[in-house]
Backbone and ligand atoms as CSV (ligand in chain L), in Angstrom:
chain,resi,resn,atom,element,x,y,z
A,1,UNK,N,N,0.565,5.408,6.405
A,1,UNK,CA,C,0.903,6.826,6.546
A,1,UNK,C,C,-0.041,7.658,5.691
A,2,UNK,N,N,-0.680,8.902,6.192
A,2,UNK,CA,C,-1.533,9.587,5.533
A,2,UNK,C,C,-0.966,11.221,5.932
A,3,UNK,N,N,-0.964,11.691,4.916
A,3,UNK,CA,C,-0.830,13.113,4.915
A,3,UNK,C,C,-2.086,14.319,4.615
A,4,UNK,N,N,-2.468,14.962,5.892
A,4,UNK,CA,C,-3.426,15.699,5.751
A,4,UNK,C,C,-3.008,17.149,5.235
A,5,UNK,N,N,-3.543,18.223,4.146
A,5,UNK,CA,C,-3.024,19.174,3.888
A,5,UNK,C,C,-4.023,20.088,4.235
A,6,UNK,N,N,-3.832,21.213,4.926
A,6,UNK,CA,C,-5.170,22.053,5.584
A,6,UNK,C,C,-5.296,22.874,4.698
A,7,UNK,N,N,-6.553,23.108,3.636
A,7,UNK,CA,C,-6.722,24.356,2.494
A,7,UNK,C,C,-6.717,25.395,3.571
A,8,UNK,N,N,-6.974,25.910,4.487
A,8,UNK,CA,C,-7.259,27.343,5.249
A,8,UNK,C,C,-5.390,27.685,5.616
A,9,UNK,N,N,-4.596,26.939,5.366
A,9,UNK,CA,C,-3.398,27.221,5.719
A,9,UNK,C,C,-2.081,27.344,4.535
A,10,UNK,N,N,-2.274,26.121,3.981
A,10,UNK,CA,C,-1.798,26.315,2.459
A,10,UNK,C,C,-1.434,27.694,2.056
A,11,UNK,N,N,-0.734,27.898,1.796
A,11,UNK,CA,C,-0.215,29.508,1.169
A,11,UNK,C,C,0.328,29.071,-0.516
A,12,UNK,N,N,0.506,27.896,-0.893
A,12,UNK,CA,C,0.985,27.476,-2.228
A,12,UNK,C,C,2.049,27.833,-2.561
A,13,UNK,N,N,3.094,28.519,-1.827
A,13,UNK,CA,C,4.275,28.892,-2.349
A,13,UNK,C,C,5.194,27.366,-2.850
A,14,UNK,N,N,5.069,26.192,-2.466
A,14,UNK,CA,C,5.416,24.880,-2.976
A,14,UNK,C,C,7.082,24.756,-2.482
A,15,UNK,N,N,7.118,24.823,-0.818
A,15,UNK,CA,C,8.353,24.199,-0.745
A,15,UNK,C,C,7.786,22.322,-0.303
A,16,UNK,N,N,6.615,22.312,-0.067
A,16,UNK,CA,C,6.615,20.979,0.145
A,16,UNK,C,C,6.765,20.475,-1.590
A,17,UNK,N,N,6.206,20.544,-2.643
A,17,UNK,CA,C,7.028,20.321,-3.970
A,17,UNK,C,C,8.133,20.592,-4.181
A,18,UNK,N,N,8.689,20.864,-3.401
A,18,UNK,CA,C,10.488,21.600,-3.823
A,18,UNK,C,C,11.121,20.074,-3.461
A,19,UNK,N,N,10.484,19.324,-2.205
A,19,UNK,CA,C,11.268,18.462,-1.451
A,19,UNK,C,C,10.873,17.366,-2.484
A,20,UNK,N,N,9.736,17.089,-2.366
A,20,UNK,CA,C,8.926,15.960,-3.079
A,20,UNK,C,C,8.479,16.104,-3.761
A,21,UNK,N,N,8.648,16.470,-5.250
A,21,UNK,CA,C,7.472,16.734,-6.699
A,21,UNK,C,C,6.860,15.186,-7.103
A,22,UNK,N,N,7.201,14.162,-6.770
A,22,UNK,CA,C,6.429,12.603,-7.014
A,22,UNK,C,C,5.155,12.752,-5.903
A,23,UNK,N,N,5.236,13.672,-4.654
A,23,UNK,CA,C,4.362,13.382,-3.590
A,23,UNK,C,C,3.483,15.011,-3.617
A,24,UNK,N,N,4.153,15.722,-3.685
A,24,UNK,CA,C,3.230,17.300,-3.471
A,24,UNK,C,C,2.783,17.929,-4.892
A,25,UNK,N,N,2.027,18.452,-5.701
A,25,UNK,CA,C,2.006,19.572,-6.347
A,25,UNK,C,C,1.317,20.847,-6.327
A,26,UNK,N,N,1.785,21.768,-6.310
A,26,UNK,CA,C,0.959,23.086,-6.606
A,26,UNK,C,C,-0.194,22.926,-7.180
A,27,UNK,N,N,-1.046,23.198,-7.174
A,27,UNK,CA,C,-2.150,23.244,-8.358
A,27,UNK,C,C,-2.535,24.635,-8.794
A,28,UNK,N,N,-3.480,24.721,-9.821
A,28,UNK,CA,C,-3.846,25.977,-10.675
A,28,UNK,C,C,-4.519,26.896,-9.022
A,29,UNK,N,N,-5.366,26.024,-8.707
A,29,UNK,CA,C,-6.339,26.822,-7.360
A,29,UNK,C,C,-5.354,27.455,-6.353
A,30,UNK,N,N,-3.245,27.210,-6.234
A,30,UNK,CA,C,-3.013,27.514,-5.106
A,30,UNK,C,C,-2.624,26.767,-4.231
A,31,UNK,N,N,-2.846,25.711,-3.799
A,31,UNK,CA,C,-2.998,25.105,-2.988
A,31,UNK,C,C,-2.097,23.725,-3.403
A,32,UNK,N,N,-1.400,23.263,-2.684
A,32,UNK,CA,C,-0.454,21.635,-2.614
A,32,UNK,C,C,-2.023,20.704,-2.483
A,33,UNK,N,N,-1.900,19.763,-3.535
A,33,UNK,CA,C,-2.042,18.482,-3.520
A,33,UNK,C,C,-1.586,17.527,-3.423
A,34,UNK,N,N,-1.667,16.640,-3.329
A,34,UNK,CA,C,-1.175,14.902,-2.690
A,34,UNK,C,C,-1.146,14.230,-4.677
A,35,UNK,N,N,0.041,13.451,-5.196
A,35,UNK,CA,C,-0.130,13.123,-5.925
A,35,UNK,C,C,-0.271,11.454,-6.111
A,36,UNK,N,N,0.326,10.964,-4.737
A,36,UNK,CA,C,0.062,9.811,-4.402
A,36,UNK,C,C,-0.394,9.747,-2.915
A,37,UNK,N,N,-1.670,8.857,-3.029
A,37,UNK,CA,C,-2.415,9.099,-1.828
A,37,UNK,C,C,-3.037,7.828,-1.368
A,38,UNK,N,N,-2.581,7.189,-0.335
A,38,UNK,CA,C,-1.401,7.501,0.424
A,38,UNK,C,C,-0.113,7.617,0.032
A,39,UNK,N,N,0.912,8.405,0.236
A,39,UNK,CA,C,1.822,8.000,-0.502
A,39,UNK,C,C,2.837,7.312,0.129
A,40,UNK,N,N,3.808,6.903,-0.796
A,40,UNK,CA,C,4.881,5.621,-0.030
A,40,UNK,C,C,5.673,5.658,1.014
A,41,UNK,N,N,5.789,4.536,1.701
A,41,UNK,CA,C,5.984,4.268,3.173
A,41,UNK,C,C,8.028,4.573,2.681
A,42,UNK,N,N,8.231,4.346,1.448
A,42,UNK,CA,C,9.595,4.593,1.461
A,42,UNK,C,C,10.076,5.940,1.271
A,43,UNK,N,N,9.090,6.873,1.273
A,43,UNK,CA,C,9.075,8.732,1.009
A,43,UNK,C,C,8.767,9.268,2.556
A,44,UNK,N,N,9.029,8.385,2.940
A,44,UNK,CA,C,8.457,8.895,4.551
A,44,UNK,C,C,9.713,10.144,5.022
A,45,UNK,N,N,10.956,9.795,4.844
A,45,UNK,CA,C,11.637,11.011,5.553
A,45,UNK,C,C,11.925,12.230,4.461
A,46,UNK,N,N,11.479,12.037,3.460
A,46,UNK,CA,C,11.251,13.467,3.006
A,46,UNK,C,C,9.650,14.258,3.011
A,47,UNK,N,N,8.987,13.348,3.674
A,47,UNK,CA,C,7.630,14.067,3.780
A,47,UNK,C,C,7.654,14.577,4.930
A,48,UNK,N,N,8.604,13.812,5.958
A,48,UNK,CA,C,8.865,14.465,7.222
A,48,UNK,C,C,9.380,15.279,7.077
A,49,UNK,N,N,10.773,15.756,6.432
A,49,UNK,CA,C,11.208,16.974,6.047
A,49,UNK,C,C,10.110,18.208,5.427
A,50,UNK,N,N,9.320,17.949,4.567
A,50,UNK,CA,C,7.886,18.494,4.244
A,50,UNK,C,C,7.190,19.565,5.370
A,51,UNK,N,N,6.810,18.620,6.426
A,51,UNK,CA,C,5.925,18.756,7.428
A,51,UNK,C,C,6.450,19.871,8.323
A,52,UNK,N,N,7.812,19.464,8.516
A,52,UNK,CA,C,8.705,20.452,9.185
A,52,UNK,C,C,9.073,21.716,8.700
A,53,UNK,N,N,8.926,21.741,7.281
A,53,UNK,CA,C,9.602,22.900,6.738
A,53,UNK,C,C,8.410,23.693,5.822
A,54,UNK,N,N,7.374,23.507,6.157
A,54,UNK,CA,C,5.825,24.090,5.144
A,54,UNK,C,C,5.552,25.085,6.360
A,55,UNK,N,N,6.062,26.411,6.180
A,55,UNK,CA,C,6.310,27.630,6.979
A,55,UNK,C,C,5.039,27.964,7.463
A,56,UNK,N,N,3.809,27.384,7.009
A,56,UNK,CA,C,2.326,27.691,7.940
A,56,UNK,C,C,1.440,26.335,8.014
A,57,UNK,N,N,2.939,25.281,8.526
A,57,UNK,CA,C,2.356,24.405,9.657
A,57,UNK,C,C,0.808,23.643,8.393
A,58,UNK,N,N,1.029,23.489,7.397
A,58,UNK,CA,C,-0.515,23.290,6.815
A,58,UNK,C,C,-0.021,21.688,6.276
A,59,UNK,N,N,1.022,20.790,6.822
A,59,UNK,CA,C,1.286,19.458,6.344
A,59,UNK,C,C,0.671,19.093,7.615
A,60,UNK,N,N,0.047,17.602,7.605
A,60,UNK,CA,C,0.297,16.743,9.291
A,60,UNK,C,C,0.247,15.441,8.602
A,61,UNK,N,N,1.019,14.481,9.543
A,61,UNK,CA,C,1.211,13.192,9.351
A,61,UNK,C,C,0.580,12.227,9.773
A,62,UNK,N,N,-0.068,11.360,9.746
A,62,UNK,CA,C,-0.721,10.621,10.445
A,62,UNK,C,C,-0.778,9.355,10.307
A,63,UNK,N,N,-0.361,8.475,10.881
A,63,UNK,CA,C,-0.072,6.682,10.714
A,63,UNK,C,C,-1.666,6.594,10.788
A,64,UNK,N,N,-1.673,5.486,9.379
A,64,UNK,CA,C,-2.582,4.804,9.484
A,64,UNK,C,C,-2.961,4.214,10.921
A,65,UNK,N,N,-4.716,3.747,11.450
A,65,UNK,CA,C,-5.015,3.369,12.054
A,65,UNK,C,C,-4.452,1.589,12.416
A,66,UNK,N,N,-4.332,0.734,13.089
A,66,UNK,CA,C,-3.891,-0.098,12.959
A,66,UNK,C,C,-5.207,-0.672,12.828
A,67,UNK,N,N,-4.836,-1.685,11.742
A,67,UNK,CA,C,-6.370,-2.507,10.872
A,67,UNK,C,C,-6.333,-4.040,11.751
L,1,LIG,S1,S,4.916,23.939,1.907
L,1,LIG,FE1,FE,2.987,24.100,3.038
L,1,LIG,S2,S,2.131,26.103,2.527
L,1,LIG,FE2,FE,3.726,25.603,0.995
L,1,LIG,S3,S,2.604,24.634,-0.701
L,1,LIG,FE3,FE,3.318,22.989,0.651
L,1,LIG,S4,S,1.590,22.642,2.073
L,1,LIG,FE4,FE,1.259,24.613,1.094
């Protein structure tokens, strides 16, 4: 599982840190960062909650490629 965060969309208001502070943070620049990357396959339904609820669409999810 990989989580892409789009800087052109990001607004930093940090509800994806509201859900997940082990997986999202604000940073000084604004913008949500990834604090574990990839992060864990057992955080998966609150990153889904994340994705769904980051009001300008700037989370996406993406399953690893199969290796
Ligand atoms: S919820 Fe979305 S817009 Fe808000 S900080 Fe997280 S990624 Fe950025």
């Amino acid at each position: 599982m990989n989580i892409h965060i789009d800087p052109d969309r990001c607004t930093g208001h940090g509800v994806c840190e509201g859900l997940a502070e082990d997986i999202f943070e604000v940073g000084d620049d604004g913008l949500a960062h990834l604090l574990q990357d990839p992060p864990p396959n057992d955080r998966r339904e609150v990153i889904e909650q994340a994705v769904q609820q980051c009001p300008t669409l700037a989370l996406r999810l993406a399953d690893a490629p199969p290796s």
